[in-house]
C-alpha positions in Angstrom: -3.2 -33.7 38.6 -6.3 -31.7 38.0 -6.0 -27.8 37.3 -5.2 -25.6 39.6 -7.6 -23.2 40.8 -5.5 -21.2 43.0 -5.7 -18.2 40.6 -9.5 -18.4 40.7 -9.3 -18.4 45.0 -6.7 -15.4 45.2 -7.9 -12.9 42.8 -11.2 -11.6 42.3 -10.1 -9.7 39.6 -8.6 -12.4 37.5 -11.9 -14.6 38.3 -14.2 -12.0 36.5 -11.4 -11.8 33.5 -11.2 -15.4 33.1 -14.9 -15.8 33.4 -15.5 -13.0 30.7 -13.2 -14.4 28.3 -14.5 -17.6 28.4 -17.9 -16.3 28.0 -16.5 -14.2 25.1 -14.3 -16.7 23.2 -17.2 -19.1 22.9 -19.5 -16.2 21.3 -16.3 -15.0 19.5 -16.3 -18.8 18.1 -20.1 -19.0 17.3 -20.0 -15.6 15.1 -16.6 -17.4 13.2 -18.5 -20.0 12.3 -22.1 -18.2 11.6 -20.0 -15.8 9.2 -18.3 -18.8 7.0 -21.8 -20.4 6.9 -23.5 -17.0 6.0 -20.4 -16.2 3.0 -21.0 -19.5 1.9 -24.6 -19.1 1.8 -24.2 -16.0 0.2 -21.7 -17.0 -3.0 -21.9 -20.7 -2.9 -18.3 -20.2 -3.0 -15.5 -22.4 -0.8 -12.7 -19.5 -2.1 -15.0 -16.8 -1.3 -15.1 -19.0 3.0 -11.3 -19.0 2.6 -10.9 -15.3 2.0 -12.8 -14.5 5.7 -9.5 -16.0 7.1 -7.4 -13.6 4.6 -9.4 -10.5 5.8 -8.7 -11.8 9.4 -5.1 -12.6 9.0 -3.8 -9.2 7.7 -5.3 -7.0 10.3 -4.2 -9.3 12.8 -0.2 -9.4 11.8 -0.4 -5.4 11.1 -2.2 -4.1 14.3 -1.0 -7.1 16.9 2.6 -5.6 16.3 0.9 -1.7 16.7 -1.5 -2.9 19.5 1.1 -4.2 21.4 2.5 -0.8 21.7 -0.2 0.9 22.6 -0.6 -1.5 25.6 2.3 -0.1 26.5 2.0 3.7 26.3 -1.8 3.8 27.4 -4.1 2.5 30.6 -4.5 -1.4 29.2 -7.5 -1.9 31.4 -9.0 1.6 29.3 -7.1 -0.9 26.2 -8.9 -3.3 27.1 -12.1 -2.3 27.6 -12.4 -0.1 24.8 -11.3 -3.1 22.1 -13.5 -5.4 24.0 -16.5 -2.6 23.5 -15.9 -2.4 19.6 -16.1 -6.2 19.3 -19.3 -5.7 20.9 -20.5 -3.3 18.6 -19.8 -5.0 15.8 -21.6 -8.6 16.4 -24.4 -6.2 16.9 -23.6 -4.9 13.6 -23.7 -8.7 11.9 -27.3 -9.0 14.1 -28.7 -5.9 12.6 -27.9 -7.0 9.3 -29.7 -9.9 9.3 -32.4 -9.3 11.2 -33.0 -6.9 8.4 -32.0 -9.1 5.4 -29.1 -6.7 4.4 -26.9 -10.0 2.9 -23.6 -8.5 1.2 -20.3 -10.3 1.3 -18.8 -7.3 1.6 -20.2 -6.2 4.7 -19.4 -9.2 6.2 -15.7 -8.9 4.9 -15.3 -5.2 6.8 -16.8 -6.5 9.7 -14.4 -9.8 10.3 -11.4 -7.1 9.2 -12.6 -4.6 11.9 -13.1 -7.3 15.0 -9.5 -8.9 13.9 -8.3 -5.1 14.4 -10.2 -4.9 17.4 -8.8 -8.2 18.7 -5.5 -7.7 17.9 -5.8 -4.3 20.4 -7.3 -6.3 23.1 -5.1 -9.4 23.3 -1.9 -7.5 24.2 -3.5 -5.5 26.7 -5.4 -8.7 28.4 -2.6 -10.9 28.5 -0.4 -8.4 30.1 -2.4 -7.4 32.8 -2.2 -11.0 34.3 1.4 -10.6 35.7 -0.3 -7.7 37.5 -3.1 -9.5 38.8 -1.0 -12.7 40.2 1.8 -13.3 41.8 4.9 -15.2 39.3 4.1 -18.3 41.1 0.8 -18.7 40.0 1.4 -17.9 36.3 1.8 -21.3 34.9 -1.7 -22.0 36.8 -3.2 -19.3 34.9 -2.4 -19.7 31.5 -3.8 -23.0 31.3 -6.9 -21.8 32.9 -6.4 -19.3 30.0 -6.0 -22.7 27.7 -9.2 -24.3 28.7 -10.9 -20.8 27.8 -9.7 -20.8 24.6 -10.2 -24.9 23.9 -13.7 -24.6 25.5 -14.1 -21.8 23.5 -13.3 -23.3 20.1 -14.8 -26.6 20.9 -18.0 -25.5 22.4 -18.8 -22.4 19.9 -18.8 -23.7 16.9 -21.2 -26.8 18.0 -23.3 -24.1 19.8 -23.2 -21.3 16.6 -24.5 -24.5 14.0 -27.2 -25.3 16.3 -28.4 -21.4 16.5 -27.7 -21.1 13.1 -29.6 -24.1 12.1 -32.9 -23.4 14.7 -32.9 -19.9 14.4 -30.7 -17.7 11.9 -27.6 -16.5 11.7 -28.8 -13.6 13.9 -29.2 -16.0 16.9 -25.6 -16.7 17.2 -24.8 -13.1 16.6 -27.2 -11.5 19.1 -25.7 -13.8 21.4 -22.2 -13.1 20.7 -23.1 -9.6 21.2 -24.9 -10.4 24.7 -22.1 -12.6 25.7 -19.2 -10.1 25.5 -21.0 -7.8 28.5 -19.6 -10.4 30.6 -15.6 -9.2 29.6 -16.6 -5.8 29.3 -17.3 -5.9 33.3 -15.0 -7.9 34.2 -12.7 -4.9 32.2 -14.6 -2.1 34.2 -14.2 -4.0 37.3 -10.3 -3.8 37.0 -8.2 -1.0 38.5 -6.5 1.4 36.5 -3.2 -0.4 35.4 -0.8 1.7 33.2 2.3 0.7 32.2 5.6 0.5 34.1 8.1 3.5 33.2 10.2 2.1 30.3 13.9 2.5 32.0 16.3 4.3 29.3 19.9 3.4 29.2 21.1 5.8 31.8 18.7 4.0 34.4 16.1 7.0 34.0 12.4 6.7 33.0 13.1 9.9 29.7 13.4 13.4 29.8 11.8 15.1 33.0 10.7 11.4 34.4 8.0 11.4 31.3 6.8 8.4 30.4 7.8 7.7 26.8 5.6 6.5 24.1 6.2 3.0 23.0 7.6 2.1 20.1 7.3 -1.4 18.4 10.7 -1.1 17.1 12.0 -0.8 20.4 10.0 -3.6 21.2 11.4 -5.8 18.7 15.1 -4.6 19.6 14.3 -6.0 22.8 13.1 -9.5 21.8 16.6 -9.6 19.5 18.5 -9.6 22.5 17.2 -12.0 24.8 17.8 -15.0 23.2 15.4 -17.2 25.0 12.3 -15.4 24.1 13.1 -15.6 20.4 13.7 -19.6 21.1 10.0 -19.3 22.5 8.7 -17.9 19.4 11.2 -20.5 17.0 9.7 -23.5 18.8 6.5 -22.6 18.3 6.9 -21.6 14.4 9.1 -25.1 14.1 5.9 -27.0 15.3 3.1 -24.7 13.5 4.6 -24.2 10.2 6.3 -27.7 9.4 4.0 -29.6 11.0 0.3 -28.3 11.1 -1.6 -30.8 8.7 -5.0 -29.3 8.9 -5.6 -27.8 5.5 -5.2 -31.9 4.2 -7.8 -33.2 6.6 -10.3 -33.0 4.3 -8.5 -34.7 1.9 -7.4 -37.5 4.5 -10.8 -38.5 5.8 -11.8 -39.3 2.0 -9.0 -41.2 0.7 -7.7 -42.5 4.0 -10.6 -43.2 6.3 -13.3 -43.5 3.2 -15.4 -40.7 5.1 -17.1 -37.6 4.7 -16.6 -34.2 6.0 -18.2 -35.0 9.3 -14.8 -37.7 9.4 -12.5 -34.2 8.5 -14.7 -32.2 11.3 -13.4 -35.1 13.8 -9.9 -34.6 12.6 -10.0 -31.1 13.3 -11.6 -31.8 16.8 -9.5 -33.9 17.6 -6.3 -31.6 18.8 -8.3 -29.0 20.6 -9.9 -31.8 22.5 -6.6 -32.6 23.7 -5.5 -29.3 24.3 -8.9 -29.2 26.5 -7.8 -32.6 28.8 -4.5 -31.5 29.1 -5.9 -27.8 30.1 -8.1 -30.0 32.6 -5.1 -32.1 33.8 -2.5 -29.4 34.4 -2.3 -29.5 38.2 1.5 -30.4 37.3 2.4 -28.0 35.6 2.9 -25.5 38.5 5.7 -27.6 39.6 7.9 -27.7 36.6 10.8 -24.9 36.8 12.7 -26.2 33.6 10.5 -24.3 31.8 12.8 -24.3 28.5 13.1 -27.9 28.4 9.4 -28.4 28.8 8.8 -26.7 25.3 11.6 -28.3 23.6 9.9 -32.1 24.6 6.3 -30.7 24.2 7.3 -29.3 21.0 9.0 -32.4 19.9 5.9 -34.1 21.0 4.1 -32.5 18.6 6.0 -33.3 15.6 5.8 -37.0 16.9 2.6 -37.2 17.2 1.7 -35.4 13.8 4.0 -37.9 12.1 2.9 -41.2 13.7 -0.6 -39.9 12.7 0.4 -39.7 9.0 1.9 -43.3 9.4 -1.9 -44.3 10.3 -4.8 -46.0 8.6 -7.0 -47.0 11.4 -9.4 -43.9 12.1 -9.6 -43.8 16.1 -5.6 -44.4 16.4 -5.0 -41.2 13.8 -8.0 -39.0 16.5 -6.1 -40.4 19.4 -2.3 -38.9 17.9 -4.1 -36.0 16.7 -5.6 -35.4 20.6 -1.9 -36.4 21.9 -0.6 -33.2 19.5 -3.2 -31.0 20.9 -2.3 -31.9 24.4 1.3 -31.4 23.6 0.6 -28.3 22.0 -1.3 -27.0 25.1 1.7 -28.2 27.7 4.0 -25.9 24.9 1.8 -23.1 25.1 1.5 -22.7 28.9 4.9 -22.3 29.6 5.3 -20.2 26.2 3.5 -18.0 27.7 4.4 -17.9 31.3 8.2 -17.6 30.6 6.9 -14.3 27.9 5.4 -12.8 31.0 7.7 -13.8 33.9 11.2 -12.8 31.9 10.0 -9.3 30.3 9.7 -6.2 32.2 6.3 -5.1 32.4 7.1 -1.6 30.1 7.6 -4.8 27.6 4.8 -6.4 28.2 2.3 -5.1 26.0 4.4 -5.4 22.6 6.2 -8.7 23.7 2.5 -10.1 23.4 1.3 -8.3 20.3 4.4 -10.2 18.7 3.2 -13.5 20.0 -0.6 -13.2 18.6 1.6 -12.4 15.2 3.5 -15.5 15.7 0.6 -17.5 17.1 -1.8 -16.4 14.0 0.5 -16.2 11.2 2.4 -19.6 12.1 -0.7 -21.8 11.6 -1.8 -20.1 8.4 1.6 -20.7 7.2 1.8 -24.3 7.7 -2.0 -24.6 6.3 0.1 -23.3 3.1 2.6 -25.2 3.1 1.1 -28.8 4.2 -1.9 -28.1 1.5 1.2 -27.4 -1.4 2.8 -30.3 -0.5 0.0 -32.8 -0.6 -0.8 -31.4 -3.5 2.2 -31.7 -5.1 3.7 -35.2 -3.6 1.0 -36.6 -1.5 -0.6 -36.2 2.2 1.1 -38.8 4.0 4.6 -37.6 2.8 3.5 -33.8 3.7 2.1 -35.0 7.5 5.2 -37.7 7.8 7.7 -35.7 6.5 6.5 -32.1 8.7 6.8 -33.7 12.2 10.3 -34.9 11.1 11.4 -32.0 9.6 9.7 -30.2 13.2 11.6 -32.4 15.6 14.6 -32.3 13.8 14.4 -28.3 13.8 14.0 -28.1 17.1 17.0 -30.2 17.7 19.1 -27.8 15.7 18.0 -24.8 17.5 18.6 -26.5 21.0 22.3 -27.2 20.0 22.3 -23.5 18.7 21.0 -22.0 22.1 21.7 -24.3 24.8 21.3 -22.2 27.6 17.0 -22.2 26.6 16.9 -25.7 28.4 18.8 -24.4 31.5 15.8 -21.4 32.1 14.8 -21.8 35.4 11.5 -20.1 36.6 12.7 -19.3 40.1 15.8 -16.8 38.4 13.5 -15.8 34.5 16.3 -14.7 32.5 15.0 -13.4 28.8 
């Protein structure tokens, strides 16, 4: 039932990525939260906070497309590593600034802009050299060690990055940040030079001369629109993050619900990623599931349970424990998201498959936070939480009847 480590035991290469990353994502996570503290610091300002996540978003939906292409046209270790480098620089940037008292909102506004361009560069290109480094097999394995990276990460940071903050300045958590991403940077030297696949053309050929052909995101995208079961993979996930992501009203919730404060809307938003994190920890099963398809439809549907039953709730610790049930959901969802992305798609694919799920992956949250925070505000919370994982399950439903054959995808024959 516990994880399984095999990917850890086989390759040394994917031990030093996964141990970078996690090393990373929790600085990545302290800096996120040392920047809204600093903004807010700065302006006083809770619109001038919610615009970091704007300057984030839009470099992240333009260049996750773009940087997906470029994984595959260039070296994705050189990708990576490169990407990984600017992110580097730039906490270093944030820690220069405030060691020397330079505090402007719009520096720390380029910055956030520039890392979400770097990360949207760096994501495609990591992700798709772990088909490379693991045999297909081992793939569901991986991705939730990748989950527990990215749970740890967000769970573990943000504690950490208000602590440094707190004790020692916002220049703490970003001199560590900095620090922390050597560890990905060598696990990204480390790796052996791993350029794309030839992209085959039509006529079975690799283009003109056996070149390799730049990649194009359009091509990319004409792709995805004809394998039917990657799009569902992508749908399911939008179904679940759009209609029923109820974060943007847990403020509002722990107040008039739960007669708290924000430290009661902090363990709302906890709540899921601790979840994700035990079902990241309890995933040994997970390797021996082959319907991957209808795994995501029942996680998925899970979900929108869960978020609905917690809207039906008035008792504080039974609305955290549906909230943790989502989260794990959502993780089981993500794992074999992800594994049937990289199993079915050709590794000339690869790279731009993935830039379109970070775009699906950030925009679909930010989305829902819209929508679930109109709602609320226009009808009432519990109808917005109640009625978006019932609209969710039933959206699901409707795009299963649509595209049967997603619940027949078997893992042994990955058909996109």
């Amino acid at each position: 039932m516990f994880a399984d480590l095999t990917p850890l035991r086989t390759s040394v290469d994917y031990r030093r990525l996964w141990v970078g990353n996690t090393v990373s994502w929790t600085g990545q996570a302290m800096t996120a939260l040392a920047v809204s503290l600093q903004v807010y610091d700065i302006t006083g300002s809770s619109f001038a906070v919610g615009l970091v996540g704007l300057f984030t978003l839009v470099p992240l939906v333009v260049f996750g497309l773009y940087g997906g292409a470029v994984a595959d046209t260039l070296d994705r270790r050189k990708v990576g590593l490169y990407s990984a480098a600017g992110l580097c620089a730039l906490s270093f940037v944030l820690a220069a600034a405030a060691l020397a008292g330079f505090h402007r909102v719009w520096l720390l506004y380029g910055v956030v802009a520039l890392q979400a361009v770097c990360g949207a560069l760096n994501g495609p290109a990591r992700s798709s050299m772990i088909p490379r480094l693991l045999p297909p097999e081992q793939l569901p394995a991986a991705n939730a060690l990748n989950s527990i990276t990215m749970t740890t990460g967000t769970t573990l940071g943000p504690m950490l990055g208000g602590v440094l903050v707190g004790l020692w300045g916002y220049q703490s958590a970003y001199v560590i940040d900095a620090v922390a991403f050597t560890a990905a940077l060598y696990a990204m030297w480390r790796l052996p030079p791993m350029r794309p696949e030839a992209e085959k053309q039509p006529d079975g050929g690799t283009g003109a001369g056996g070149r390799r052909r730049r990649a194009s995101v359009m091509d990319g995208l004409r792709f995805l629109a004809t394998r039917p079961n990657l799009r569902m993979t992508f749908f399911t996930d939008l179904c679940a993050m759009v209609f029923a992501h109820p974060r943007a009203l847990f403020p509002a919730v722990a107040v008039v619900w739960y007669g708290g404060d924000a430290k009661t809307a902090g363990l709302l938003a906890a709540a899921p990623a601790v979840g994700a994190l035990l079902g990241g920890v309890f995933s040994g099963w997970q390797g021996r599931i082959r319907r991957h398809g209808l795994a995501i439809v029942l996680s998925v549907a899970a979900w929108g349970t869960a978020i609905a039953v917690f809207g039906l709730t008035r008792n504080l610790w039974l609305g955290v424990f549906f909230l943790a049930l989502a989260g794990c959901s959502d993780m089981i969802s993500m794992v074999f998201r992800n594994t049937m992305l990289q199993a079915a798609t050709p590794d000339a694919m690869r790279g731009r498959l993935q830039g379109v799920f970070i775009v699906v992956v950030a925009g679909g949250p930010r989305l829902g936070d819209f929508l679930a925070g109109t709602v609320g505000q226009a009808v009432s919370p519990r109808v917005a939480i109640v009625g978006g994982g019932v609209v969710c399950v039933v959206a699901v439903g409707l795009l299963v009847t649509r595209w049967r054959a997603f619940l027949r995808y078997d893992a042994r024959d990955p058909q996109a």
